[in-house]
C-alpha positions in Angstrom: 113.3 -6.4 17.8 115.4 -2.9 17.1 113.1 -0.1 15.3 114.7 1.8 13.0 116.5 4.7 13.6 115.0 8.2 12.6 117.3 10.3 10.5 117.0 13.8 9.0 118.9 16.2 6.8 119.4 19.7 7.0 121.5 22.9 7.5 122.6 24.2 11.1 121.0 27.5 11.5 122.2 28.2 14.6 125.7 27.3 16.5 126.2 29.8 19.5 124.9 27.3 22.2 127.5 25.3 24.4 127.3 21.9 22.4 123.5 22.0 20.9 122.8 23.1 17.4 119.5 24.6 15.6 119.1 22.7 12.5 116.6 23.1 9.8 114.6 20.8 8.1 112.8 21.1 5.0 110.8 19.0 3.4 108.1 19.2 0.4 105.0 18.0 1.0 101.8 18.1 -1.7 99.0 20.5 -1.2 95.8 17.8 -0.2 93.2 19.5 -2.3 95.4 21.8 -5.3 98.4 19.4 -5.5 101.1 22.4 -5.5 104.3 20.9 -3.6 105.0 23.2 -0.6 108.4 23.4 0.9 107.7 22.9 4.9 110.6 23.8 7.7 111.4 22.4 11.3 113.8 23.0 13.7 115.1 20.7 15.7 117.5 21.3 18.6 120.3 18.7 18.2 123.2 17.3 20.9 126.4 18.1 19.4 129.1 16.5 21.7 132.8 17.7 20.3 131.1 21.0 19.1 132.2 20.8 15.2 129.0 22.5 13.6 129.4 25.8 12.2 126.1 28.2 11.0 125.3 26.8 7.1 126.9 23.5 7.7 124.6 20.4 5.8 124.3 17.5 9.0 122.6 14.5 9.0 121.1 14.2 13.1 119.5 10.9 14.1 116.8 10.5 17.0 118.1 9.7 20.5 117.1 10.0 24.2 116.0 12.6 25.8 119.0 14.6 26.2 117.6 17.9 27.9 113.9 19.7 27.8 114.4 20.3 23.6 116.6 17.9 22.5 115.9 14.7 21.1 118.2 14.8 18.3 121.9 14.2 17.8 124.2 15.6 15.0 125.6 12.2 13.3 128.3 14.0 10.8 128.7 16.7 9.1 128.2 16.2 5.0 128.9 19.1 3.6 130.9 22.3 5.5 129.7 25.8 4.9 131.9 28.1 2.4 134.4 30.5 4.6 
């Protein structure tokens, strides 16, 4: 039986490596004890094959393989492009 695929949603952040991408993740979580909603971050290094992904660029990346020491993460598509 196939698991389910882990997906995530966020902006590229950083684009100057040879086919990887820095994307961010945020996410609001609620505080355990005061119940505030906190915006959290993560970065995640992610395999971008035909290099597409520009800085401020909204991707969706999905979990994959092992791909090198960081990356576990694949761009999927581009949803939204940044402005300029």
């Amino acid at each position: 039986m196939r698991q389910t695929v882990k997906k995530r949603e966020g902006v590229v952040v950083s684009a100057r490596m040879n086919k990887t991408v820095v994307v961010q993740v945020e996410r609001l979580v609620k505080h355990r004890l005061y119940g505030k909603r906190l915006k959290q971050r993560k970065r995640y290094m992610a395999h971008d094959e035909r290099a597409e992904c520009r800085e401020g660029d909204r991707v969706l990346i999905i979990e994959s393989r092992p791909l090198s020491r960081n990356k576990r993460w694949r761009v999927s598509r581009v949803l939204l492009r940044a402005a300029g």
